[in-house]
N, C-alpha and C positions, 0 to 999 in steps of 0.2 A: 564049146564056148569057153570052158573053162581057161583052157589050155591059149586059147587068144589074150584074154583079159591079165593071166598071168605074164604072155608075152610081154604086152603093154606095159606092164610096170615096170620090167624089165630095159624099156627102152625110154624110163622119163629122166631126164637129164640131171644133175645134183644140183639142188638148189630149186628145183622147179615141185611141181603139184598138179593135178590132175583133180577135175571131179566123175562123182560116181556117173554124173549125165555124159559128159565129155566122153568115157571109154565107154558107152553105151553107146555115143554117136560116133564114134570110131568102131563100131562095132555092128551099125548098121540102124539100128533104132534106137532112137530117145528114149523109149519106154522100157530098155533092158536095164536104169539104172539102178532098179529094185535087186533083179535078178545079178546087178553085177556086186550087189553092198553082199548078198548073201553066199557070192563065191569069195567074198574076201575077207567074211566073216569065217570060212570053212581052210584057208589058204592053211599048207601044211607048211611054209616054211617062209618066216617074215624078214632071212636077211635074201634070202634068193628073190625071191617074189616082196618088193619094197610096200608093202599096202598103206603105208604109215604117210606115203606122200600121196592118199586118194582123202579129197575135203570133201563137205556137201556142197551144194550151188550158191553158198552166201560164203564160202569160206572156211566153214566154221568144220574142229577135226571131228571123230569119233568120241561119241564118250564112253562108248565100250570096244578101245580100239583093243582087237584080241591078245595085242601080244606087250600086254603091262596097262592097259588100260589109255586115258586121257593123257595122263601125266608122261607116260614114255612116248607117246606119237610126239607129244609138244616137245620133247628131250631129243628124240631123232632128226625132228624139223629144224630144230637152232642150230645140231651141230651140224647140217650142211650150208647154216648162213641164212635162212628163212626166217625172219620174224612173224612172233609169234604172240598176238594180242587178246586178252580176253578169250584165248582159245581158239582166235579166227588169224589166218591170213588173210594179206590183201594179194587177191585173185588178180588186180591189174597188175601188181607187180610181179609175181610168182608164180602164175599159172602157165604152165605149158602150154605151146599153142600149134 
């Protein structure tokens, strides 16, 4: 499973976003979103494998994103052109689909 959800990140387009439910349901079940925050919390390598463009289900980033915390996910997300409010994208406009 690992080696899937890595793919995936691999293939979200710049400028776009992903939730952790999303590539759970790309990935067969709804309920591997847990399973999928905790392979991206463990990811060995955050420019090959982009984790920094996976939000929760309102939007909103990581506050313990692993690779510089909250403050670098939001720093990653602007320079592809993503606004970035209060910590949350808007999922209607930015979300992969």
């Amino acid at each position: 499973m690992k080696e899937q959800v890595y793919r995936i990140l691999q293939n979200i387009p710049r400028g776009r976003v992903v939730t952790y439910g999303q590539i759970a349901e790309i990935l067969g079940n709804k309920h591997y979103a847990r399973t999928v925050g905790n392979i991206l919390h463990a990811n060995p390598d955050g420019e090959k494998y982009p984790c920094y463009k996976v939000v929760n289900s309102k939007g909103y980033l990581a506050r313990q994103y692993a690779f510089g915390g909250i403050e670098k996910q939001k720093e990653k997300l602007e320079a592809e052109g993503i606004e970035v409010r209060d910590y949350k994208v808007d999922l209607k406009k930015y979300q992969w689909k």
